[in-house]
N, C-alpha and C positions, 0 to 999 in steps of 0.2 A: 776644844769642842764647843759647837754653837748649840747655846739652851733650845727648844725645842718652843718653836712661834704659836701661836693660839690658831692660825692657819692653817698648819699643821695639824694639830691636834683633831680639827675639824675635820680635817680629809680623809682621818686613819679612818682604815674599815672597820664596822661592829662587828663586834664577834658574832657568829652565826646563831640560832638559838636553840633549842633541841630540836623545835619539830624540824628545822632546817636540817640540820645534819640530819636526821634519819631517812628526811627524805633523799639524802644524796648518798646514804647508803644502800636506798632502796635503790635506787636508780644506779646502781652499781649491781646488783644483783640481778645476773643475768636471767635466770631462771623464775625469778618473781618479775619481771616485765614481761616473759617471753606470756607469762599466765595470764598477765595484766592484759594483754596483746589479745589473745584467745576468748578473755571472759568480754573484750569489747568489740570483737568484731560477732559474737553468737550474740550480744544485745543489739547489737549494730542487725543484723539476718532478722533478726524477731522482731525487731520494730519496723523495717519494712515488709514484715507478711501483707500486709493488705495490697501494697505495689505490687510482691510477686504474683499474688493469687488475678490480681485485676488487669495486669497491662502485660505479665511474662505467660501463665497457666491457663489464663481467661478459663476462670473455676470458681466455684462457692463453694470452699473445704465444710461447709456445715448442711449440705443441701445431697441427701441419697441419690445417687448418680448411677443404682444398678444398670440401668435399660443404655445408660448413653456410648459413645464411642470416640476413639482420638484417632487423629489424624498424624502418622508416624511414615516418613520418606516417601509422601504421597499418596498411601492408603489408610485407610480407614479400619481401623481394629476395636473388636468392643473391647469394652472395659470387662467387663465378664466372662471368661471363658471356661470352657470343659476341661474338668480336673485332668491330671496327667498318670490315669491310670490306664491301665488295660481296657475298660468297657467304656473309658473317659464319662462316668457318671460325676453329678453335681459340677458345680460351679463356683471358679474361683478368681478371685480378682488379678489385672493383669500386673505384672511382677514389673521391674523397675524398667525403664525405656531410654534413661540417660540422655533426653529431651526436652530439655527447660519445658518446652510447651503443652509437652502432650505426658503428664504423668513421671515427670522425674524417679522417683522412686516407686512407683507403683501406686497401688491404688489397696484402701482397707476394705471390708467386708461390705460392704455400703458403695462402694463405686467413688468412692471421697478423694482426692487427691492428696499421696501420703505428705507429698513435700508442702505444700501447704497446711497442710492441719499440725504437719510438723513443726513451723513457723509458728504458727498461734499457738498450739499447744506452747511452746517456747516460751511467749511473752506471758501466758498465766503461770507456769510455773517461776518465773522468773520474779514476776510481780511476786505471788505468795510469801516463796523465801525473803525477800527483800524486805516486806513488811512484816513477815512475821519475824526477821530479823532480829531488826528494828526494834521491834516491841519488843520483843522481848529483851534486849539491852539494856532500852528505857526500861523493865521494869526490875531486873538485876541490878540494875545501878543503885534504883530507889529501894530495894528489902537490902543490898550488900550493904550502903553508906548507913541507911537508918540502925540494920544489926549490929555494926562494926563501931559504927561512933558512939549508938548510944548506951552499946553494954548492956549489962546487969537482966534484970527480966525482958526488957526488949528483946535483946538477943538473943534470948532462950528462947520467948515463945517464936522467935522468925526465924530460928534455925531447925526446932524443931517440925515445926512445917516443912520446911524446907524438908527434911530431911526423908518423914513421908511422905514426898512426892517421888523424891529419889529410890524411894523402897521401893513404888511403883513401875515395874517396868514400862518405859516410856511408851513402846509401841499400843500398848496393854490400855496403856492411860487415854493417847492418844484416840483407840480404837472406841474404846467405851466411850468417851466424850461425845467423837461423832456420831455416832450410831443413836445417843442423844439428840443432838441439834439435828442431824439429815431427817429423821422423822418427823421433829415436831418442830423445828429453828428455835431460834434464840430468843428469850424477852427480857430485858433487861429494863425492868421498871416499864414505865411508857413508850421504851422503842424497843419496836419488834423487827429481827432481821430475819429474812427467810432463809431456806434451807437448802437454798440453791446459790447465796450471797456469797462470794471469797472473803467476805469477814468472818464466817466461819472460821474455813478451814486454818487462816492467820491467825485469829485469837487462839483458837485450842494449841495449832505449832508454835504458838509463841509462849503460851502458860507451861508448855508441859518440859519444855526446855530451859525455864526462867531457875532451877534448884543447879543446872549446871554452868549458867553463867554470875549465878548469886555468890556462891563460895568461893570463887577466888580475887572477887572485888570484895567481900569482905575481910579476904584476910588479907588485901592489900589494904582497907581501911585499918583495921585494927594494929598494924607495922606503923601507920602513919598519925595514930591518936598519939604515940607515946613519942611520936618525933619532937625534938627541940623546939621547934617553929612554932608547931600547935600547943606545946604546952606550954610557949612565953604570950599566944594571944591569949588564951584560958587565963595567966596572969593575969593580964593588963584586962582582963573582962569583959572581950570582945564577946558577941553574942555567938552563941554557936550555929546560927543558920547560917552566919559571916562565915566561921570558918571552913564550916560544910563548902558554902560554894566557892570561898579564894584560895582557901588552902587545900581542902580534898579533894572537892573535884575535878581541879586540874591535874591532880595526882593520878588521878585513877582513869583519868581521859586513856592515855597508851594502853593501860590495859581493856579495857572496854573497845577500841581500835582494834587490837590484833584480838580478842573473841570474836568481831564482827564476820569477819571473813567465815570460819570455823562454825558460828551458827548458821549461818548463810545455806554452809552445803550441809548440812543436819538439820535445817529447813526444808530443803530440797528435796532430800531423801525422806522424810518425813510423807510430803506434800504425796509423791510419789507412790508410795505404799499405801496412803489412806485413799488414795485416786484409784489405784489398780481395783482395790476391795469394792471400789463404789460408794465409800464413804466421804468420797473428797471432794472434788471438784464436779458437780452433775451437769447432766445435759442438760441443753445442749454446748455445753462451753466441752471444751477442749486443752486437756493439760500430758505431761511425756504421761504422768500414768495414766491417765485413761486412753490411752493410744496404747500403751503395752497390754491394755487390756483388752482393747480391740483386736490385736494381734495374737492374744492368747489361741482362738483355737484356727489360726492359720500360722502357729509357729512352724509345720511340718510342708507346708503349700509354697505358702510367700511368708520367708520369717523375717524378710525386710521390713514388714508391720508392727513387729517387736523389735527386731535390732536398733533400729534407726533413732527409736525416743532413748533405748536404754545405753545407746553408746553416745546420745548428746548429755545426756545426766550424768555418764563416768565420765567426760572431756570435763562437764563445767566441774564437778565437786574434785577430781581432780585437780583442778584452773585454783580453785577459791582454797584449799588446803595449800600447795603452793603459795600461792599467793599471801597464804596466812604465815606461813611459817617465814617469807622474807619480811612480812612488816613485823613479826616479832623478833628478829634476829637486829632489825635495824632500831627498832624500840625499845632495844633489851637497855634496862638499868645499870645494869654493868658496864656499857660501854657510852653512856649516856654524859660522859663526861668528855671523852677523847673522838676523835674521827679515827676509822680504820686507815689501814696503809692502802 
């Protein structure tokens, strides 16, 4: 046998390294790409609302349209029409036309174009969840690590906060916040955000969910205090902000990854419900709940006004649950050592 040349040596391949392998486990999961697939092409629809509404609908989803009319296989139909009763009294908007140009899906109490406010509705909620995400991650990271690492009274006083937030029913918590801020906005020392700002409704969905992404990064911190590794640099007397950032929290990255997706769509739904109420997202901006709210009292006329945002919210939070449960199957610890068959 011939020893093994230093050219050799060179050329061997490096072993893969976790994130790699997870992601070619993810990418094996047929069912987390098909979500991956769905959640980018409804971002992909929403970010060009403004091309649909200006060069396909030629419409202002934000401008009352009762009086006007579209033009469908060469006539001219208004947008308004007599309800479909017996004495056809009142008036009600024209139901879906399945005509990119003239009213795709119908039109809301206002003469609006549903398929375009649909779009922008899209891109606020989508926006919302994303940062309120976000934030909240970033701040579950910083109360899990600080509880977990640092123990003793720390821990106490940031758990049990924690813990009365959790008492609090979230929607409950949620509700009262806004009903705060929508009156009178926000002042936060020398800046003042008003009460019509999407930094609202992101701060309150991202504090009020921060006690369910807290607890399980700190009990992934406090598994990881008593590991080997950290407790031979506490040895040798490394500083502990060193090991917070080289040793923990690249520990706690994966899991803070797979919660991201899972607060996403409890973002959403969140966003959603405080929208519907009129506490969320105000006029004139446009999000799926304040469209299912528009459609409230034409659920029985045209309930295409309501189906249409509340069946794009079960496709996404569907999408992002999926999609959570492959990046956690491919992140799991457990198999973080081997690649599947």
């Amino acid at each position: 046998m011939t020893a093994p040349t230093a050219s050799s040596s060179l050329s061997a391949p490096r072993p893969a390294g976790p994130w790699r392998r997870a992601g070619r486990r993810l990418a094996r999961d047929r069912a987390a790409m098909v979500a991956l697939a769905v959640l980018l092409a409804v971002t992909a629809a929403c970010l060009l609302a403004p091309v649909y509404a200006r060069d396909v609908a030629h419409t202002d989803p934000f401008t009352s349209n009762v009086a006007g009319s579209v033009t469908i296989d060469g006539r001219s139909v208004d947008i308004m029409q007599p309800n479909d009763n017996p004495l056809h009294l009142g008036l009600s908007p024209i139901g879906p036309t399945w005509h990119a140009s003239a009213d795709l899906l119908g039109a809301d109490s206002q003469g609006r174009d549903l398929a375009a406010r649909l779009l922008y509705g899209g891109r606020t909620s989508l926006l919302i969840s994303f940062c309120a995400a976000a934030l909240c991650i970033v701040l579950a990271a910083i109360v899990g690590i600080v509880a977990g690492y640092a123990g003793g009274i720390v821990d106490a006083v940031l758990s049990r906060i924690m813990d009365i937030m959790w008492a609090v029913p979230v929607y409950l918590f949620a509700i009262s916040l806004s009903i705060v801020t929508v009156s009178q906005g926000l002042k936060l020392g020398p800046v003042a955000i008003a009460s019509d700002n999407l930094l609202i409704p992101i701060c309150i969905i991202a504090l009020v969910y921060v006690p369910y992404a807290a607890r399980p990064v700190r009990g992934r911190v406090m598994s990881l205090r008593r590991a080997e590794f950290v407790t031979a640099a506490r040895a040798l007397g490394v500083p502990g902000y060193r090991i917070v950032l080289r040793d923990i929290l690249p520990n706690v990255t994966g899991t803070l990854v797979v919660l991201a997706p899972l607060m996403m769509a409890l973002a959403m739904m969140a966003e959603s419900a405080l929208s519907f109420l009129s506490i969320g997202v105000q006029a004139p901006g446009a999000s799926w709940g304040t469209i299912i709210e528009d459609g409230e009292g034409l659920i029985y006329t045209r309930p295409m006004v309501a189906i249409a945002p509340g069946l794009a919210i079960v496709i996404v939070v569907l999408a992002l649950n999926v999609l959570g449960d492959g990046m956690r199957d491919a992140l799991d610890v457990r198999d973080s050592g081997r690649e599947r068959a």
